[in-house]
Backbone as a chain_set.jsonl record, in Angstrom:
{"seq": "XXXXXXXXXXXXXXXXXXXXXXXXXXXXXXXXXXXXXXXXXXXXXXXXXXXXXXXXXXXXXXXXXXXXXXXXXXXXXXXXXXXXXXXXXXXXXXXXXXXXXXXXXXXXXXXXXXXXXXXXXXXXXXXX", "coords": {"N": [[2.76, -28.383, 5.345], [2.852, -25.714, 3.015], [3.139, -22.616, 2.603], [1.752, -20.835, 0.177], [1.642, -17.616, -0.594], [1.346, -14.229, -0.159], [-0.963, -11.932, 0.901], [-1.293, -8.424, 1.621], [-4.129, -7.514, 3.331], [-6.249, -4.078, 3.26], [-7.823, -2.078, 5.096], [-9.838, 0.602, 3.99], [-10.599, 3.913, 3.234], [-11.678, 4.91, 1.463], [-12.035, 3.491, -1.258], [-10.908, 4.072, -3.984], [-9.534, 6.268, -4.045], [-7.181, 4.942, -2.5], [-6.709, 3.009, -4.659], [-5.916, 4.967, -6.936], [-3.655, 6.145, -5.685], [-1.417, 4.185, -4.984], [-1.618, 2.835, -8.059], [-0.431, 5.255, -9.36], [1.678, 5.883, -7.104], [3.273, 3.427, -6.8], [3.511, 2.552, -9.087], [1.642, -0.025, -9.918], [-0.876, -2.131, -10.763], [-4.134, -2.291, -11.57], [-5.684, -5.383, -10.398], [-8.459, -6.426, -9.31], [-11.426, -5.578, -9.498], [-14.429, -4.75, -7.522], [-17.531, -3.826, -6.99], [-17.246, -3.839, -11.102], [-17.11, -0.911, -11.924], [-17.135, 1.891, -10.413], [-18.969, 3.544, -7.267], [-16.496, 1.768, -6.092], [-16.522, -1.32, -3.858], [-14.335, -3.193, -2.883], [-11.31, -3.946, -4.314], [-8.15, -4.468, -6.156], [-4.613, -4.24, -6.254], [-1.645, -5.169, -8.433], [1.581, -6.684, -9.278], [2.134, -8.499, -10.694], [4.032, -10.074, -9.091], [3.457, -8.989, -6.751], [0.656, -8.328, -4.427], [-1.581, -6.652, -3.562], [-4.596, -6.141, -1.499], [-7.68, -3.841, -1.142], [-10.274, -2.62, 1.114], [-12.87, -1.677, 1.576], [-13.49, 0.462, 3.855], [-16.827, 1.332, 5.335], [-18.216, -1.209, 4.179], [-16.98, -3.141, 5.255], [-17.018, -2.416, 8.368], [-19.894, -3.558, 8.952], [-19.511, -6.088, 8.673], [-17.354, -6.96, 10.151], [-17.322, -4.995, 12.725], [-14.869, -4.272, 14.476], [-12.319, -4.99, 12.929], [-12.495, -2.36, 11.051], [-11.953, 0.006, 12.564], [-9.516, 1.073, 13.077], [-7.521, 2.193, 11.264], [-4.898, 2.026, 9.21], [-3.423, 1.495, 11.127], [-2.047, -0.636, 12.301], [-0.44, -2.177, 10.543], [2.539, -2.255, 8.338], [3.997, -2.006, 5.199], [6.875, -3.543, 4.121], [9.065, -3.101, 0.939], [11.159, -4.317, -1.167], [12.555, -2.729, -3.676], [14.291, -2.158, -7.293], [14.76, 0.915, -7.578], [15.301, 3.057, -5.693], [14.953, 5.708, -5.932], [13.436, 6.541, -8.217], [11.088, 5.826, -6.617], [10.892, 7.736, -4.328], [10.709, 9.743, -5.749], [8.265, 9.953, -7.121], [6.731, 9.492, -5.043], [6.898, 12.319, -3.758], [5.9, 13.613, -5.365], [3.73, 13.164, -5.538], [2.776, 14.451, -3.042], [3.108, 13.136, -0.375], [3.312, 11.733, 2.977], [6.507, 11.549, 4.106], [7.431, 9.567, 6.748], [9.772, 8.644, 7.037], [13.209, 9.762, 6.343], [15.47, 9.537, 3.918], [17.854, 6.649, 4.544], [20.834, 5.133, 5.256], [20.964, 2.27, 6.044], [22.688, 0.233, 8.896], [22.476, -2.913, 8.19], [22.873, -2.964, 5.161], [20.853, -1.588, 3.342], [19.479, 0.925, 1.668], [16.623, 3.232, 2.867], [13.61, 4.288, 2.922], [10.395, 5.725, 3.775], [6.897, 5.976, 3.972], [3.382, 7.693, 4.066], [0.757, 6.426, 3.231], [-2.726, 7.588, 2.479], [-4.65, 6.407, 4.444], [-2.719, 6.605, 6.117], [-1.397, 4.252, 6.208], [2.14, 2.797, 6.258], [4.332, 2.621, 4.314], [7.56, 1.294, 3.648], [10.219, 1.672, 1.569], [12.901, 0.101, 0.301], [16.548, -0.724, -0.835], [18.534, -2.692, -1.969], [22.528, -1.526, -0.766]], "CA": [[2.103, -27.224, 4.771], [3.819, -24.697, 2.378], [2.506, -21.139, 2.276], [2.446, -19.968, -1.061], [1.284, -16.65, -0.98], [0.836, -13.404, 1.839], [-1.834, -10.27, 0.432], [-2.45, -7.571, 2.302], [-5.666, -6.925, 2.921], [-5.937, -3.449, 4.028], [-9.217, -1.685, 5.13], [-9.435, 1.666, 3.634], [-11.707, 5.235, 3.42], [-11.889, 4.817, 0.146], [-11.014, 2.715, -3.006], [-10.989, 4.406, -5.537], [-8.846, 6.601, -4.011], [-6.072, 3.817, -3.246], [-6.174, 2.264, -6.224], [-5.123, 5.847, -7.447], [-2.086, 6.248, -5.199], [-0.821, 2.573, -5.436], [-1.237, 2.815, -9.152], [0.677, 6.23, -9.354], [3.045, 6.242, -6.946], [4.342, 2.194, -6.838], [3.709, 1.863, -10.593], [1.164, -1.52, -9.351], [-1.715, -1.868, -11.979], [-5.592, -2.903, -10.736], [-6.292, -6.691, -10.403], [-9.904, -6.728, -9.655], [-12.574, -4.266, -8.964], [-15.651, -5.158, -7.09], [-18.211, -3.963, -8.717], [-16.52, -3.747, -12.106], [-17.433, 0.192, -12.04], [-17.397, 2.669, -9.178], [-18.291, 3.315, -6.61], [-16.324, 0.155, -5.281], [-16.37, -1.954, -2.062], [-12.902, -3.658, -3.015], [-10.115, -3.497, -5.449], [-6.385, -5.2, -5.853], [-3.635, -3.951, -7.235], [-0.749, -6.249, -8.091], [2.365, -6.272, -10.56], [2.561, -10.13, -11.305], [4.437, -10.633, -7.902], [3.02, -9.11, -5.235], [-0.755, -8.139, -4.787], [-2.829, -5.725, -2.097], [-6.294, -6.244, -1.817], [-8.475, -2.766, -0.65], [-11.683, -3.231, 1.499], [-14.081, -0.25, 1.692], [-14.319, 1.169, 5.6], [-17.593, 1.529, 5.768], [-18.831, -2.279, 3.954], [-16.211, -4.189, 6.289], [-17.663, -2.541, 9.633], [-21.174, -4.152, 8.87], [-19.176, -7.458, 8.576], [-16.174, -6.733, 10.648], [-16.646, -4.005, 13.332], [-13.445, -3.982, 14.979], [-11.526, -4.158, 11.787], [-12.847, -1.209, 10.578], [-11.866, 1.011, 13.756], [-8.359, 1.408, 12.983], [-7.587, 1.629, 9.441], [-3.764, 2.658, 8.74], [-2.465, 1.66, 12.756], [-1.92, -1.748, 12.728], [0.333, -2.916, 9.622], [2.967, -1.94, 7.713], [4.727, -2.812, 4.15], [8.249, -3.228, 3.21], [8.93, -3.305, -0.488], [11.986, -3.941, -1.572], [12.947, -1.988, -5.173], [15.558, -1.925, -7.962], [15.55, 2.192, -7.68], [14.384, 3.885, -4.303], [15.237, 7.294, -6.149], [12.183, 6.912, -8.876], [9.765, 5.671, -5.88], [10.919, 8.868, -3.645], [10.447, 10.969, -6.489], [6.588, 9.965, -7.073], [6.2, 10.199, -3.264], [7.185, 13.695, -3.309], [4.849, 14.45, -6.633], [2.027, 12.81, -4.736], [2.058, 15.099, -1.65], [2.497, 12.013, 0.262], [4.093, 12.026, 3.947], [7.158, 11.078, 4.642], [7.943, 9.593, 8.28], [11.443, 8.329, 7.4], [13.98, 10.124, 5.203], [16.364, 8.02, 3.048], [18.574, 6.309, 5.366], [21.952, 3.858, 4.916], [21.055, 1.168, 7.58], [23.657, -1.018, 8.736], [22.788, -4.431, 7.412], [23.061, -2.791, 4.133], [19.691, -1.479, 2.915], [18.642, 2.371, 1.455], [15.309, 3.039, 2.659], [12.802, 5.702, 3.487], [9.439, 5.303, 4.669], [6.124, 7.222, 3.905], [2.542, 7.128, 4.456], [-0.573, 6.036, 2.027], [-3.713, 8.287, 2.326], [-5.057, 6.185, 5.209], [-2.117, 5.956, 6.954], [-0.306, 3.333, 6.622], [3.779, 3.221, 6.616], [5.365, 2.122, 3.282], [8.894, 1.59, 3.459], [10.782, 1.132, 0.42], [14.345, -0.461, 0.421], [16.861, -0.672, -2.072], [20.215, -3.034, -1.818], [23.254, -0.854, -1.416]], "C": [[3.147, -26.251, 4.235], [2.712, -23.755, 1.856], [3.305, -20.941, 0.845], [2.176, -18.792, -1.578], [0.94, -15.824, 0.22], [0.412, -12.078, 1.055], [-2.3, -9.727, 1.396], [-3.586, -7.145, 2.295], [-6.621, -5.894, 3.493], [-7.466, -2.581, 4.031], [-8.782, -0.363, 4.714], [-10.829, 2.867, 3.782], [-12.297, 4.654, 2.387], [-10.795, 3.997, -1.275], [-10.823, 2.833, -3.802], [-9.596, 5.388, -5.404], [-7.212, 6.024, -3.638], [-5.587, 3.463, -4.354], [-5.524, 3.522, -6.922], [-3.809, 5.842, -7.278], [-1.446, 5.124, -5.625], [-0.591, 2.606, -6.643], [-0.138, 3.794, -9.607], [2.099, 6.015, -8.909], [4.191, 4.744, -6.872], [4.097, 1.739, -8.013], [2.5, 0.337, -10.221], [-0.281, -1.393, -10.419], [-2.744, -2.394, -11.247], [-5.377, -4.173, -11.45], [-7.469, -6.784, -10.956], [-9.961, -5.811, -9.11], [-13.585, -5.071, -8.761], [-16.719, -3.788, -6.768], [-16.846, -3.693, -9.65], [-16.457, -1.761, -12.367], [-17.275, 0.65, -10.642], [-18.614, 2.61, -9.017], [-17.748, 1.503, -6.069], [-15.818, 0.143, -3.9], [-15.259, -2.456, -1.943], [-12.32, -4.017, -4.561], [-8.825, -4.461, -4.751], [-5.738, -4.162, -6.747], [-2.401, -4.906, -7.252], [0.138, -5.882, -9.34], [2.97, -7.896, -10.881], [3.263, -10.516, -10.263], [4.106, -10.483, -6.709], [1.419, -8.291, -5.903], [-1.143, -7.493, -3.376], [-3.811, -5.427, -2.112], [-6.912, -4.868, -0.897], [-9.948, -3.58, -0.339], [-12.275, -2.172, 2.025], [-14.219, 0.209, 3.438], [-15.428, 0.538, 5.886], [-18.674, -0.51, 5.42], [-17.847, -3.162, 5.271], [-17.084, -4.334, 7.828], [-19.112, -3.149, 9.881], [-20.759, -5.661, 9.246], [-18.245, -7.696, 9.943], [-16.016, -5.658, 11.949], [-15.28, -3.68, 13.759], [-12.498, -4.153, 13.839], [-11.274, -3.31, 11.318], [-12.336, -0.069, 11.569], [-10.153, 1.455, 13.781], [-7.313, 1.229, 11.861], [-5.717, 2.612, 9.679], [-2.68, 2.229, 10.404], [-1.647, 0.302, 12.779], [-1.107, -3.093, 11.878], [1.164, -1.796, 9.12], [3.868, -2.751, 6.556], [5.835, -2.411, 3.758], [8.005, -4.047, 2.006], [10.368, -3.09, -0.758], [12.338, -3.381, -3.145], [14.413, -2.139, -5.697], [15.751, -0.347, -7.822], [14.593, 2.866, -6.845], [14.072, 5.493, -5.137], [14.157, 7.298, -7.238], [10.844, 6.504, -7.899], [9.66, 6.993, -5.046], [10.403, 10.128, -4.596], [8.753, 11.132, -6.989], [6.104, 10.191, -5.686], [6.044, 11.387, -3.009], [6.206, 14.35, -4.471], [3.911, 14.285, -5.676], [1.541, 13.57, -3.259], [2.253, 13.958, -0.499], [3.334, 12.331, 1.789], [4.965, 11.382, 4.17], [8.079, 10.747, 5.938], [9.31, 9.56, 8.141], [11.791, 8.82, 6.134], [14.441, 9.068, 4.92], [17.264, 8.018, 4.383], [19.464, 5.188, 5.058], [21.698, 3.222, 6.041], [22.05, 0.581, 7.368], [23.449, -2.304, 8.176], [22.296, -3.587, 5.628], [22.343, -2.331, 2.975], [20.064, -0.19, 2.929], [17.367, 2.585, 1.958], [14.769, 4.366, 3.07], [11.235, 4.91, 3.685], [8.338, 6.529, 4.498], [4.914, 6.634, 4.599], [1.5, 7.215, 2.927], [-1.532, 7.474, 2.81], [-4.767, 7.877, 3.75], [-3.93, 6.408, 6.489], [-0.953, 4.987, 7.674], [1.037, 2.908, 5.792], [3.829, 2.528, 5.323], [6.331, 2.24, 3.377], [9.629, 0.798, 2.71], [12.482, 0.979, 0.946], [15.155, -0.525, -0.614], [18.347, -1.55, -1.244], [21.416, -1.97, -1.949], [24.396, -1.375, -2.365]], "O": [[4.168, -25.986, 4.871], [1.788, -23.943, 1.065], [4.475, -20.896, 0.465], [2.332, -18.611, -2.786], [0.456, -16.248, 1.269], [1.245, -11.275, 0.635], [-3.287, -10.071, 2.046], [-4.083, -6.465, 1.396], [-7.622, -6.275, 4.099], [-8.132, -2.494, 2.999], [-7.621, -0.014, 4.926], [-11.871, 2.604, 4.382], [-13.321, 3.973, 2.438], [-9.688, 3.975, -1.815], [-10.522, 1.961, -4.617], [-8.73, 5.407, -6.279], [-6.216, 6.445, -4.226], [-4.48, 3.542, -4.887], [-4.514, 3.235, -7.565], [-2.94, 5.653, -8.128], [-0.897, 5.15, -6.727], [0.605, 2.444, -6.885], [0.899, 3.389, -10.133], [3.155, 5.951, -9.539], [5.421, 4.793, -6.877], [4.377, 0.559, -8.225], [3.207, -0.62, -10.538], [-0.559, -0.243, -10.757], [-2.419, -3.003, -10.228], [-5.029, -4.278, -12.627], [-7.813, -7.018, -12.115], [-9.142, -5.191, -8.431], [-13.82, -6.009, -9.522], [-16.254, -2.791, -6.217], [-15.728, -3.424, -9.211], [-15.561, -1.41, -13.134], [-17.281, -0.18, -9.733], [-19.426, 2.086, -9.779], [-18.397, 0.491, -5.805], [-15.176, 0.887, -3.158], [-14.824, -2.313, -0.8], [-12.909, -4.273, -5.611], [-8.579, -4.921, -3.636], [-6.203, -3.478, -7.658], [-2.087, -5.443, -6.189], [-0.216, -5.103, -10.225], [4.104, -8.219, -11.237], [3.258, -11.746, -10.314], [4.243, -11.267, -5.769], [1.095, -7.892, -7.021], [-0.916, -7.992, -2.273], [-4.155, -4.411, -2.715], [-6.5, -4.913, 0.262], [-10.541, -4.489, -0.92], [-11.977, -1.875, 3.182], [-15.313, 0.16, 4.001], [-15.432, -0.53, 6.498], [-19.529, -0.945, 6.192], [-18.454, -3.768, 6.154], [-17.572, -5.324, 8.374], [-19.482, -3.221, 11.053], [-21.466, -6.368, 9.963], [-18.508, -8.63, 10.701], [-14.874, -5.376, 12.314], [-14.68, -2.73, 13.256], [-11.7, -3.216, 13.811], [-10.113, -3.059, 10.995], [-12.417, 1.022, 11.004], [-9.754, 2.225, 14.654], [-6.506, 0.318, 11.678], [-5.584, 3.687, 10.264], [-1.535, 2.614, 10.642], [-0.551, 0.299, 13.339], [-1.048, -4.29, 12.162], [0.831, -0.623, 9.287], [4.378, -3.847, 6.787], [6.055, -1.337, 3.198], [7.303, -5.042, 1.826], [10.869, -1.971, -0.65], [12.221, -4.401, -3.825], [15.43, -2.224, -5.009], [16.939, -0.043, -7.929], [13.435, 3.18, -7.121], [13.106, 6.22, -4.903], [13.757, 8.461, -7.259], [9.708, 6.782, -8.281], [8.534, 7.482, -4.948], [9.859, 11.171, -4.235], [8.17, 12.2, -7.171], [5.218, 10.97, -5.333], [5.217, 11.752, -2.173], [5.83, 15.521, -4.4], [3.358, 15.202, -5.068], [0.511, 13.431, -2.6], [1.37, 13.969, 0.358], [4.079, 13.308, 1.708], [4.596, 10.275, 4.562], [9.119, 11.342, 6.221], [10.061, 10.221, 8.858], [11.181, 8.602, 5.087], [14.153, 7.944, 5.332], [17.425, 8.986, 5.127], [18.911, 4.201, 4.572], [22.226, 3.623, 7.079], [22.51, 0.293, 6.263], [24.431, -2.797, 7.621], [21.21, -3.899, 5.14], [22.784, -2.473, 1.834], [20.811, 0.198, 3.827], [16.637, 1.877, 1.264], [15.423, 5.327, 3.475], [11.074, 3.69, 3.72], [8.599, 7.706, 4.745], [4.925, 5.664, 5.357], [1.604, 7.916, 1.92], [-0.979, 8.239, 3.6], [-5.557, 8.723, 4.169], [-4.285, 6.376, 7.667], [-0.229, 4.886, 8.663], [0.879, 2.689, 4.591], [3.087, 1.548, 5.383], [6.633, 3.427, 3.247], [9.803, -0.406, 2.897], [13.059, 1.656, 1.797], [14.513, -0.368, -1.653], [18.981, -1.152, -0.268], [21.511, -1.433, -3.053], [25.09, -0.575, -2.993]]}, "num_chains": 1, "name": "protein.A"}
């Protein structure tokens, strides 16, 4: 068996409001929309290499209770980037929170570390 593919698939408040941030602040363009119109139950966004599928709160817990009960606790995404310093700088337009400042780790990485709208941790990387 060879995995050829890993999408998050992250439960959210709202999707419309994801797909905002995601599009804004990591530049990531919409996939699909489910419905094709608002309001929607799920959404992607993807940039031809990676892809993160949104799933509405409130439709999941009908399907899913315990999924739904802890939206933003229980994952997080590293992303590595060619330029941390234009992703920090939309982070900081967007109001967004940042847990981790920029930081030089030892094995050789830039990174910082925020949060999405639900919650959950983005931390961008950059080769030094």
């Amino acid at each position: 068996m060879q995995i050829k593919k890993l999408t998050p698939n992250l439960v959210v408040r709202s999707v419309e409001a994801s797909l905002k941030f995601y599009r804004e602040v990591l530049q990531l363009e919409t996939g699909m929309t489910v419905p094709e119109q608002p309001p929607y139950v799920f959404a992607s966004v993807t940039n031809g290499t990676i892809e993160i599928f949104f799933n509405d709160q409130k439709v999941v817990a009908k399907e899913y209770p315990r999924l739904a009960g802890t939206i933003g606790a229980s994952l997080t995404l590293y992303m590595e980037v060619d330029s941390l310093r234009a992703v920090l700088d939309r982070v900081e337009k967007a109001g967004a929170k940042i847990s981790m400042p920029v930081t030089e780790q030892f094995y050789g990485m830039k990174e910082f570390a925020f949060e999405d709208q639900d919650g959950y941790t983005i931390t961008i990387a950059e080769k030094m």
